[in-house]
Backbone as CSV, one residue per row, in Angstrom:
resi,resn,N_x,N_y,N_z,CA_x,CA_y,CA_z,C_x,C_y,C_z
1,UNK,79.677,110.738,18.848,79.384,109.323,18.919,80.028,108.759,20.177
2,UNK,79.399,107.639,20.400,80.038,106.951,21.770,79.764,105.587,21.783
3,UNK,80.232,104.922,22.247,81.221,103.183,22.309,81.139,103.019,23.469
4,UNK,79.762,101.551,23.782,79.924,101.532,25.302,80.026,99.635,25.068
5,UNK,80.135,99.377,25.729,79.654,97.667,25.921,78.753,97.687,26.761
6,UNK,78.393,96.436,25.880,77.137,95.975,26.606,77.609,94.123,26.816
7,UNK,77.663,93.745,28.290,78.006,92.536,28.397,76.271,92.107,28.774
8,UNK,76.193,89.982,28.125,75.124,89.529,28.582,75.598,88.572,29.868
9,UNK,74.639,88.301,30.727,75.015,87.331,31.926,73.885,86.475,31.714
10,UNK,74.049,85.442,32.716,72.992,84.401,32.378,72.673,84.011,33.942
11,UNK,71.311,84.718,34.060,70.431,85.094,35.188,71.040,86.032,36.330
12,UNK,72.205,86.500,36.073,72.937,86.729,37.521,73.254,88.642,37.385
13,UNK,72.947,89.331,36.176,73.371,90.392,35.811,72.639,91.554,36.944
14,UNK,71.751,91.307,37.788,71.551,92.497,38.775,72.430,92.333,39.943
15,UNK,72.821,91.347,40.294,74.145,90.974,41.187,75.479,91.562,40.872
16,UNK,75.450,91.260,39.943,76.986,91.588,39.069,76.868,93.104,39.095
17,UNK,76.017,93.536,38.673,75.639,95.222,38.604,75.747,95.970,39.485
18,UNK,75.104,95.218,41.074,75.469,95.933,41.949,76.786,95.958,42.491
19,UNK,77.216,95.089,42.066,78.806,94.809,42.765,79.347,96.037,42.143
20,UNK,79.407,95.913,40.616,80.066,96.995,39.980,79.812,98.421,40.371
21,UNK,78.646,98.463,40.759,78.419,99.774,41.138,78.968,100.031,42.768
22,UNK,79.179,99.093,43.580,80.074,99.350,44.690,81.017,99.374,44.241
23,UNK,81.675,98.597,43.632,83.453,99.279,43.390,83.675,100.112,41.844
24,UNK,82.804,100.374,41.171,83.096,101.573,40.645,82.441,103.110,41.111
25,UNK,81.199,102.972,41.873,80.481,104.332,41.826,79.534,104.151,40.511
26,UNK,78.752,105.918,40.508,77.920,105.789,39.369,76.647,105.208,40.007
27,UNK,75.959,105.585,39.174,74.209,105.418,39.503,73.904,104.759,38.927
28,UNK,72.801,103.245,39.178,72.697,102.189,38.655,70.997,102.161,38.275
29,UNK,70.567,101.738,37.404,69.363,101.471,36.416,69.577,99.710,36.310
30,UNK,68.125,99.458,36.936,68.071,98.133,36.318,66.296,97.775,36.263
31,UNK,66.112,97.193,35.050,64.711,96.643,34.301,64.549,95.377,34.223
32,UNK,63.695,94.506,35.092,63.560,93.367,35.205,62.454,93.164,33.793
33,UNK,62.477,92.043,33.688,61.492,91.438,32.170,60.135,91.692,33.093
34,UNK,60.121,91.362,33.864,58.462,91.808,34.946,57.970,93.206,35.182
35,UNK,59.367,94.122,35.204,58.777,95.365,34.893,58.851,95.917,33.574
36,UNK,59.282,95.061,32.482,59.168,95.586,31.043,57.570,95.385,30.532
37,UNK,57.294,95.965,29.610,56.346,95.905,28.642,55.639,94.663,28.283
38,UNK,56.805,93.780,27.998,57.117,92.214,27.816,56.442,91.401,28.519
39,UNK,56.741,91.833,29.843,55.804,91.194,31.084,55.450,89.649,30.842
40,UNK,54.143,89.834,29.956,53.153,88.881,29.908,53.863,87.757,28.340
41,UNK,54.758,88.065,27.638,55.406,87.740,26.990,56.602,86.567,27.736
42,UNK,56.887,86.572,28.769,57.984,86.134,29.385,57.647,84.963,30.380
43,UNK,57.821,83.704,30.208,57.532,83.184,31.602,57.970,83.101,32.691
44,UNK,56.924,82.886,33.731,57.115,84.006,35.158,58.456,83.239,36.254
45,UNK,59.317,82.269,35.543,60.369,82.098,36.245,61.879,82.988,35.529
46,UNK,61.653,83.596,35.181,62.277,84.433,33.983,62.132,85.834,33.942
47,UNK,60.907,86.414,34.633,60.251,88.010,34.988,60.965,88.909,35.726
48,UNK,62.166,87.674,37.298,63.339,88.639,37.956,64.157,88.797,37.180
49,UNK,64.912,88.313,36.089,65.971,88.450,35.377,66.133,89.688,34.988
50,UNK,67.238,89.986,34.549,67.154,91.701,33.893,67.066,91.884,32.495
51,UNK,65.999,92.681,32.269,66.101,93.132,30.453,67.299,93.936,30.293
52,UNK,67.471,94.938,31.413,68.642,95.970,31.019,68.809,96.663,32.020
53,UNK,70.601,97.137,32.182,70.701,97.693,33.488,71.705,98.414,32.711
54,UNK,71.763,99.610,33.395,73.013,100.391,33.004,73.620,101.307,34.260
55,UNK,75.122,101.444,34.475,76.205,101.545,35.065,76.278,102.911,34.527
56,UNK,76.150,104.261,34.969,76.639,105.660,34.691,77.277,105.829,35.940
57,UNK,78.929,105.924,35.056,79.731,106.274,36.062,80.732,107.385,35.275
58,UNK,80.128,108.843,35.742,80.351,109.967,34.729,79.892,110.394,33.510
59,UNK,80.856,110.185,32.684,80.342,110.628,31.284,80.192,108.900,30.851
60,UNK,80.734,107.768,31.555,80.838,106.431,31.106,79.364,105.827,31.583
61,UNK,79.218,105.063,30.467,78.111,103.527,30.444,78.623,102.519,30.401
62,UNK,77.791,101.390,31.629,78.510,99.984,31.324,77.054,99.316,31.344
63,UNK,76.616,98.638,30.216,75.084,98.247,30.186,75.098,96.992,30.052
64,UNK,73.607,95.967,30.084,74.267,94.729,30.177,72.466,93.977,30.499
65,UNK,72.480,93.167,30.376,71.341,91.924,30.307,71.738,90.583,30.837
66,UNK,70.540,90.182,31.018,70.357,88.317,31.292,70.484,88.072,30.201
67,UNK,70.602,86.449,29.441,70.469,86.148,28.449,68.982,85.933,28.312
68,UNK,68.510,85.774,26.999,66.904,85.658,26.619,66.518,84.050,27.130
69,UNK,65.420,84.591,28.047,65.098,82.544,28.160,65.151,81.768,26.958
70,UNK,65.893,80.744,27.665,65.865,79.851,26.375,66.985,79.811,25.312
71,UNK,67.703,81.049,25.761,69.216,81.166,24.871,70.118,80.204,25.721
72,UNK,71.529,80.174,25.081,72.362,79.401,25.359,73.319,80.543,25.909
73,UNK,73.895,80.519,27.426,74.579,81.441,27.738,76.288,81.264,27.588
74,UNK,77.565,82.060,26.576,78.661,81.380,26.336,79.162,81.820,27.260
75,UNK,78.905,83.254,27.869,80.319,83.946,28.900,80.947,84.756,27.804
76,UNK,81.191,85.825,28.864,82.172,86.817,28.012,83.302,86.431,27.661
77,UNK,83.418,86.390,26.044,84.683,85.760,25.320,85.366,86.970,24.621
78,UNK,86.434,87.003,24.275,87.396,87.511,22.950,87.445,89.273,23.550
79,UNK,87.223,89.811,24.270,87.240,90.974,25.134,87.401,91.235,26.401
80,UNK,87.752,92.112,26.776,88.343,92.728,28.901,87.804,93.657,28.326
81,UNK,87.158,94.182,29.760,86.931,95.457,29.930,87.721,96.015,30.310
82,UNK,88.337,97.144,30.091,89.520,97.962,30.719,89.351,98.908,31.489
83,UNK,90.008,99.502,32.272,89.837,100.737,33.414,91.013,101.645,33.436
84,UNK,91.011,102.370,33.137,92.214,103.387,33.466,91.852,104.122,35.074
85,UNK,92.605,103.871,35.139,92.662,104.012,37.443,93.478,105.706,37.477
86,UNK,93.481,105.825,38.064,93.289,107.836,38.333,94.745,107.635,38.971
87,UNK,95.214,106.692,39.848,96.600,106.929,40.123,97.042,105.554,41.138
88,UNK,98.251,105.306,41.227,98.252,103.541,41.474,97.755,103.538,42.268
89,UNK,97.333,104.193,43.721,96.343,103.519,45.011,94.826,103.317,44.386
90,UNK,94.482,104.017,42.923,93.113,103.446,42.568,92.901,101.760,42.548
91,UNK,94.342,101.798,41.024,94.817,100.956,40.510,94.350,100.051,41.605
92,UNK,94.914,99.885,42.247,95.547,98.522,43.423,94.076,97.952,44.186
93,UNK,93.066,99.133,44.300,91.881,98.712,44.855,90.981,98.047,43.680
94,UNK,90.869,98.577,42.418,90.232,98.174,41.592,91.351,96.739,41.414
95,UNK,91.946,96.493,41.587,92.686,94.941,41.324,92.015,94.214,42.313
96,UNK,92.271,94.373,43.653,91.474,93.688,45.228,90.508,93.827,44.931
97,UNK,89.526,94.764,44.912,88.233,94.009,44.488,87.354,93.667,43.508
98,UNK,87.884,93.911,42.505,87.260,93.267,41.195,87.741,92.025,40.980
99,UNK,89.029,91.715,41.281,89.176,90.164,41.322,89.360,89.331,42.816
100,UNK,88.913,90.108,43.519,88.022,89.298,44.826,87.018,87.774,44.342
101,UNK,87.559,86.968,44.618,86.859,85.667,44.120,86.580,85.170,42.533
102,UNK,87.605,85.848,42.092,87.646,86.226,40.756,88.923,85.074,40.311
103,UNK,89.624,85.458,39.482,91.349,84.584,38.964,92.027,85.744,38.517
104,UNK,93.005,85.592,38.904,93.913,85.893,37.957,95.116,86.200,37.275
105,UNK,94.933,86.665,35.790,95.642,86.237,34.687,97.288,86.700,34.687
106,UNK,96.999,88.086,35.519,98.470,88.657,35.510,98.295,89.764,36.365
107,UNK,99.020,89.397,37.634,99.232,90.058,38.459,99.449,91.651,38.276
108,UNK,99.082,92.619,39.423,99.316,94.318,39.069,100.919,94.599,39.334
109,UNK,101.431,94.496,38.267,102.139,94.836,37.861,103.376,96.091,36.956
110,UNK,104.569,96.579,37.331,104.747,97.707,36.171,105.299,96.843,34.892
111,UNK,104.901,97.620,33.781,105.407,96.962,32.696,105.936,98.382,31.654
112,UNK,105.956,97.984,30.387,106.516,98.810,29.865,106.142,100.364,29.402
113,UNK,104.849,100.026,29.889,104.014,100.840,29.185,103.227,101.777,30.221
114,UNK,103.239,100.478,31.838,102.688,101.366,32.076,103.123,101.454,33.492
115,UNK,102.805,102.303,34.935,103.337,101.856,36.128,102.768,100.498,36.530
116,UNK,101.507,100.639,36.387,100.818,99.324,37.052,99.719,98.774,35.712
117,UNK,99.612,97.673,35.834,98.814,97.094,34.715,98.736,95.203,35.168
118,UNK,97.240,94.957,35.289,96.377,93.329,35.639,95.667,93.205,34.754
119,UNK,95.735,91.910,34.687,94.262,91.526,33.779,93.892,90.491,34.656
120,UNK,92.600,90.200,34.994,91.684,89.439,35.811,90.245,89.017,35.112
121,UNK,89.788,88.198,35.742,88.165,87.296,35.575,87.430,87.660,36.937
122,UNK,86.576,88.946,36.630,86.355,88.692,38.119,84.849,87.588,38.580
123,UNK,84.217,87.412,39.400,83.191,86.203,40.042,81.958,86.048,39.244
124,UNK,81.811,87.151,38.588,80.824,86.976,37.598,81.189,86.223,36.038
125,UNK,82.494,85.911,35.423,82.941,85.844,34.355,83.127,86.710,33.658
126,UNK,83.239,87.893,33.953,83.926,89.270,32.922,85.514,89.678,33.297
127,UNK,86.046,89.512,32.233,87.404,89.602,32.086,87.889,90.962,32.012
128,UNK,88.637,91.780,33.117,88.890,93.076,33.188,90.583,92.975,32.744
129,UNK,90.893,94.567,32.876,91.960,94.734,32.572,92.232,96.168,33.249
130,UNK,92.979,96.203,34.375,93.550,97.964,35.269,94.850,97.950,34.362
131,UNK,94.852,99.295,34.081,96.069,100.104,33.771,96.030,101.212,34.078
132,UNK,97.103,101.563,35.058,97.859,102.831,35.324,99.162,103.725,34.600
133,UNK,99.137,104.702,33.961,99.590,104.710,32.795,100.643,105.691,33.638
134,UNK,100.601,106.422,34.444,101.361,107.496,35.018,102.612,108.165,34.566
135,UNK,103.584,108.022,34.796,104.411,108.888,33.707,105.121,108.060,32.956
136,UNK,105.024,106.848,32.423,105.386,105.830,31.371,104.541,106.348,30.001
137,UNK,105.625,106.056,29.241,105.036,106.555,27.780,105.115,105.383,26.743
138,UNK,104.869,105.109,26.379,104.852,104.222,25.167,106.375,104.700,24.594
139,UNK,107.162,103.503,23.884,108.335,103.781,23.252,107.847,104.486,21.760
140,UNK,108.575,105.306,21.114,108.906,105.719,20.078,109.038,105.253,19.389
C-alpha cells in the first residue's frame, strides 16, 4: 500500500507543479479539463485548468488539481508536506527555494531531533516542512 497526497489549488496548480518539479526533480504529468474526456462538460474558461497532475520523484507521488469550477477554493489547511533532505546542503536549498516568495514559520534550524529542520508556506499556499535528521536521534 502507499500514502500519497493529493493537494487542490485554485486555477494555479500547473504553475505550482512546475516549480515543484524544478526544485524537486521527477517527471511531471499534467491533464488539463480540455484534454480530459470531460472536455465538453466544462466551460471553456475552465478547460486550461488542471484535472490532474502528478509529481514522480522516485518511488514518491505528489498529485494535485484545480479546484472544480464553481467550488469554493480554502487553501491547504491542517497539513505540511514534509521532505526529508539527503544531507544539510540539500536541506538548505530545499529551504531557499521552496520558500522563495513564500513565509516563513521557522527558520532552518538544529533542534532536538534533528540537525536542520523549517517549516514554510511556500508562493503557492502549501505549507512544507525540511528535516534533516543526520546523526540526531530522538531521545529515549
Amino acid at each position: 500500500m502507499n500514502i500519497h497526497a493529493y493537494l487542490i489549488f485554485d486555477g494555479n496548480c500547473a504553475e505550482a507543479f512546475r516549480f515543484y518539479q524544478q526544485v524537486l526533480g521527477g517527471e511531471l504529468q499534467v491533464m488539463t479539463f480540455g484534454d480530459s474526456p470531460a472536455c465538453g462538460d466544462v466551460a471553456p474558461e475552465h478547460r486550461d485548468h488542471t484535472m490532474h497532475a502528478c509529481l514522480c520523484v522516485g518511488d514518491q507521488l505528489l498529485m494535485a488539481s484545480d479546484c472544480m469550477p464553481g467550488d469554493d477554493h480554502e487553501g491547504v489547511k491542517g497539513c505540511h508536506m514534509s521532505i526529508q533532505a539527503d544531507d544539510m546542503a540539500h536541506a538548505e536549498r530545499l529551504y531557499r527555494e521552496l520558500g522563495a516568495q513564500g513565509s516563513v514559520q521557522m527558520e532552518l534550524q538544529r533542534t532536538f531531533w534533528a540537525e536542520g529542520f523549517a517549516m514554510l508556506t511556500d508562493r503557492f499556499g502549501v505549507p512544507w516542512m525540511i528535516n534533516y535528521s543526520g546523526d540526531c536521534q530522538p531521545p529515549a
